[in-house]
Steps between C-alpha positions, in 0.01 A plus 500: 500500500748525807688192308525660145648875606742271716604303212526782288749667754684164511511492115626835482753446738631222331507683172711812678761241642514304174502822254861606454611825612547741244688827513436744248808679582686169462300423176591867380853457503565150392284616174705817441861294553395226287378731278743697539765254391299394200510831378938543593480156266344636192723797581806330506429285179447861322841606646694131392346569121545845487856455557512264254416748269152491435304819494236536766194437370601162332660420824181611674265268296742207517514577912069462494537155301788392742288559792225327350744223468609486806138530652346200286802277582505634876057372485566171284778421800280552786727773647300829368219371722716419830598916424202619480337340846784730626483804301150492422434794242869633483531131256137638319636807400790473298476366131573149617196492733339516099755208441343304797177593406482302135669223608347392885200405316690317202662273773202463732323298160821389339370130594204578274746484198668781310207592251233503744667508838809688465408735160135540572571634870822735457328824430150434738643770740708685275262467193302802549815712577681433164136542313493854649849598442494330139182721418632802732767464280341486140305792566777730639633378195236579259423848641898589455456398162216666416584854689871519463 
């Protein structure tokens, strides 16, 4: 028995030294400057079109599907991932954490083909977040048509 609790304070040990060190302060601001500078992105893509003469809300809804863009093409690359060990949930947040959501698990079965790996896979994490905003959506929809 003398043998097993030793062991088990050896394993421990070796766990503790092996574990990395996380700071939660650390982690706390790397995910609100990363985040952070997401956010100044989509801000300054509203500002570029804006002063191009678009009105704001068309300039808003073509900022969303730029940073969906740039989030898909940032995951298919490899780099959104190298980001996020960084920032952690300051990449999750934004709209282009969505981006990186669909498409991770498109490339992780890409090798299974397009139909099957690659179509069949995109929306197994994001799936039942565009079902519930698609019927969020229909019935906000139908309820303004009915009462208003």
């Amino acid at each position: 028995m003398a043998d097993i609790n030793k062991n088990s304070k050896e394993y421990k040990k070796l766990v503790k030294k092996a574990h990395p060190s996380q700071s939660k302060f650390k982690n706390f601001i790397s995910a609100y400057i990363i985040g952070g500078l997401i956010c100044v992105l989509g801000e300054l893509i509203i500002k570029l079109l804006t002063a191009q003469g678009l009105p704001l809300n068309e300039a808003g809804a073509l900022m969303s599907v730029s940073m969906i863009f740039i989030g898909g093409l940032l995951t298919g690359l490899g780099v959104y991932d190298s980001i996020a060990q960084y920032a952690g949930a300051g990449t999750i947040v934004p709209i282009t954490g969505f981006a990186n959501a669909i498409v991770a698990p498109a490339m992780e079965y890409k090798q299974d083909g397009y139909v099957l790996g690659l179509g069949a896979k995109m929306y197994n994490i994001a799936g039942p977040v565009l079902t519930y905003a698609m019927l969020s959506g229909f019935a906000i929809g139908l309820i303004k048509l009915i009462f208003a």
